[in-house]
N, C-alpha and C positions, 0 to 999 in steps of 0.2 A: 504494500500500500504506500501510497505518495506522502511525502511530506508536507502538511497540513500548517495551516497559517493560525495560530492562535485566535484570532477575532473569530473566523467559522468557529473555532471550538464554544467560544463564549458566547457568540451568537444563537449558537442550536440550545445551548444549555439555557438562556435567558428566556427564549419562547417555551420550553418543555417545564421551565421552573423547576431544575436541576442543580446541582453543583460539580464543575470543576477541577478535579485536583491537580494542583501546580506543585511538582517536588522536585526539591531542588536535588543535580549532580556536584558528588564529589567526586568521584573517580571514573573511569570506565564499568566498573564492576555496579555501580547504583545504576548507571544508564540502562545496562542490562535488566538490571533484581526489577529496575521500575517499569519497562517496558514488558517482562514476563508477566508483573502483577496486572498493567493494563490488558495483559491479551489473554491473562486468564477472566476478567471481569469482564471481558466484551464491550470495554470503555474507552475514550478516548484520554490520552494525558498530556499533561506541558510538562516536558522538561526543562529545568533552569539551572542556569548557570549563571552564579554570581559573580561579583568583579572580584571579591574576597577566592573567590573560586579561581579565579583568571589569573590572580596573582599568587595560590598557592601553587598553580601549573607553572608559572614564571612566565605564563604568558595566555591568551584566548584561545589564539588556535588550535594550540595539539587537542587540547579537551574538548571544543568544541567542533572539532573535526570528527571527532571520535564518537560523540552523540546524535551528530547529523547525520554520520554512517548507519550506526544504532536504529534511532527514527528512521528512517529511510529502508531499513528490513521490518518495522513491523507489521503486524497483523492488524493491531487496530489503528485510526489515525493520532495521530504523533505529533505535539508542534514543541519546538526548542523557542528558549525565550530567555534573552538580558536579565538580570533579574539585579535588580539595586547597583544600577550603573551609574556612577557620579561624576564621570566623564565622558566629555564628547568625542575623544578621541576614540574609545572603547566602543562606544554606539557605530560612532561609525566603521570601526570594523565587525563588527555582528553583522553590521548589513553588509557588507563583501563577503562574509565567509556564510550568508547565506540563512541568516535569525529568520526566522518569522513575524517575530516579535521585540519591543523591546520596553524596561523600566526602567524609567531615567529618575533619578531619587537626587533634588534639589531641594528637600525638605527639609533640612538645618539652615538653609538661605535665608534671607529676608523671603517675607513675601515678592517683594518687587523684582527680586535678582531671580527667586523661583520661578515667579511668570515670564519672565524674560526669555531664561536657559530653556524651560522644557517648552514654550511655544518654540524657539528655535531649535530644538531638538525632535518636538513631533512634526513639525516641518519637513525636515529633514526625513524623517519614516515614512510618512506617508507619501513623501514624491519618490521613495523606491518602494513601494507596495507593502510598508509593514504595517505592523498595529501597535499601536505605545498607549503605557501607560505611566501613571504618574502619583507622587502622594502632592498633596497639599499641606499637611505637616500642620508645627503647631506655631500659627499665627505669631508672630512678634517673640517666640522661643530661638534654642538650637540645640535642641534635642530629637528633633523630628516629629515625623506623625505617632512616634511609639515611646513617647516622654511619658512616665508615671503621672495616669489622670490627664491625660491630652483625650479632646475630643474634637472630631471635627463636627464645626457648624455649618449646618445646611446653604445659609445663604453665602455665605464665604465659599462654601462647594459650589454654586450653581455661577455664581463670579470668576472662579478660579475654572472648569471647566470650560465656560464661554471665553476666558481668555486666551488659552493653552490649546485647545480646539484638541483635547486629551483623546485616546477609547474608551478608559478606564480609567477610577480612580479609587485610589489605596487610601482606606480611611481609619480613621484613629475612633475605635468604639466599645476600647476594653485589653485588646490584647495585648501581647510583650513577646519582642523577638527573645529566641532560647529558653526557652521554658520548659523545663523536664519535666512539669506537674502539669496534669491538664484539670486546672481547678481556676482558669482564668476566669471572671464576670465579665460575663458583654450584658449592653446597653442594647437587648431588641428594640425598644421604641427609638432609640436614634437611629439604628440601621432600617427602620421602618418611612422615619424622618427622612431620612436620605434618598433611600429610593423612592420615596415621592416625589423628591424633589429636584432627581440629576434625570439626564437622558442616560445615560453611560454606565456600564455595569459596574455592580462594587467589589472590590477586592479586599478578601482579611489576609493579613500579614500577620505573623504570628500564633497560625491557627494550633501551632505543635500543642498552646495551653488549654486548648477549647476542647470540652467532653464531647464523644457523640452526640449526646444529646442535644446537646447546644448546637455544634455542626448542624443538626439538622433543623434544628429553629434558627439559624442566623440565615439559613437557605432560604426558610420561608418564608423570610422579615425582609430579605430584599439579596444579601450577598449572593454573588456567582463563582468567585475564581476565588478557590481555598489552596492559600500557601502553607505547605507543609514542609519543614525539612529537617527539625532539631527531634523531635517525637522519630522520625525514621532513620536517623542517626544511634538514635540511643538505642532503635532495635537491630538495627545492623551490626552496633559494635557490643552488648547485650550477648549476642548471638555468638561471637568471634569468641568474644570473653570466654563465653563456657566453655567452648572447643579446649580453646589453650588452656582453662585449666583443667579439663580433663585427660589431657595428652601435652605433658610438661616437656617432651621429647622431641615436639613437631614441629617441623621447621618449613616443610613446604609451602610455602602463601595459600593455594589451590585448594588444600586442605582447607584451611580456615576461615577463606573470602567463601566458600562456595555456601558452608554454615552461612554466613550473612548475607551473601545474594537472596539463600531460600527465605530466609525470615523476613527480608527487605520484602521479597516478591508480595509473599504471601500478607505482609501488612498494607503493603498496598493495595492489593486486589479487596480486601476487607475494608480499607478508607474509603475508595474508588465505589465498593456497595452502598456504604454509608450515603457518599455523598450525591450519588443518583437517586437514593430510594429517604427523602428527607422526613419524608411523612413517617418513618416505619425506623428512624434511627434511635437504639437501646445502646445505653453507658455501656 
């Protein structure tokens, strides 16, 4: 199956009143475990690649050459995607090497310096056929859209989208990036707020803290595109853990990534249900 452009993916899930899943790559071996979890769930996924990502590779390409390969053999559709890119340089290589997508994160900026970069930066995407997205962060802060007790307000979202001429926007309604407890509070009535009030679909960042349950009522209150990647870390390397402590002896990688591909897969494919079947999602 073709490599799929992010927007359709968020598109179909908006009219179905679905969710999502955005998970982010670390290695080759995640591209893998996530792409086995989507094509056991018969679901579509975004893979992402962060700029923290780009520079733990020491660079975009190799990894992301490696995930477009990936995408490009699956069975369900696939779309790769920038994910918290705070340069323009970086954007604009995603789009040569072939993103679908991209998230340009100018949310510690002023407001004014934010609007500026990411209209010239969705500019920039959409005259080579991507889809961008963006946070709006928190107002006159610089801590971003994920500052302890940051919310975004509506009417600054429908400002901030009409300026930026965004697809999507990352909003501040509870969560926190890295979260190993999934015990975060969201704010339904403000994601309810929100999507009354954007044309544009909403993205959680920091979903790793949110229970099923919630996943599935944050689905129903308005979000679309659920970023996951510290909760699928911790079951990746969870999984590695036990190996090596049960065989103190073993030294092959193979051995012990392949333990965490399966657990990666398989929690995927169980988010991925979650997050299609919102009506029906149990802690």
């Amino acid at each position: 199956m073709p490599l799929v452009g992010t927007g359709s993916v968020v598109d179909a899930a908006v009219r179905t009143g679905l969710g999502v899943g955005a998970f982010n790559v670390i290695g080759l071996e995640h591209a893998d475990a996530l792409v086995a979890g989507a094509e056991r769930a018969g679901a579509p996924v975004v893979l992402q690649i962060s700029e923290n990502c780009a520079r733990y590779h020491g660079a975009l390409e190799p990894i992301a050459c490696a995930t477009l390969a990936r995408a490009r053999r699956a069975e369900v559709p696939v779309a790769v995607h920038l994910d918290h890119a705070e340069s323009e340089d970086l954007v604009a290589e995603a789009i040569e090497l072939g993103f679908g997508s991209v998230m340009f994160d100018a949310s510690k900026q002023s407001y004014e310096e934010n609007v500026a970069r990411t209209r010239a930066v969705v500019a920039r995407c959409h005259d080579a056929g991507l889809w961008a997205e963006a946070e709006l962060g928190e107002v006159g802060g610089k801590d971003g859209v994920h500052a302890p007790g940051a919310r975004t307000d509506p009417r600054e979202a429908v400002d901030y989208v009409a300026a930026t001429d965004v697809d999507a926007l990352a909003v501040a309604v509870g969560t926190s990036h890295t979260m190993v407890t999934r015990d975060a509070s969201l704010d339904f009535e403000l994601i309810k707020r929100l999507d009354d009030a954007l044309s544009v679909p909403l993205v959680l960042h920091g979903s790793s803290g949110v229970s099923d349950d919630d996943l599935g009522s944050a689905i129903r209150s308005g979000m679309t595109k659920i970023n996951i990647s510290t909760h699928l870390n911790k079951t990746f390397t969870e999984s590695v853990r036990q190996v090596l402590a049960g065989s103190p002896s073993l030294v092959d990688p193979r051995k012990y990534l392949t333990a965490g591909k399966e657990a990666l897969a398989a929690e995927t494919a169980r988010l991925l249900g979650v997050l299609r079947s919102p009506q029906d999602a149990t802690a």
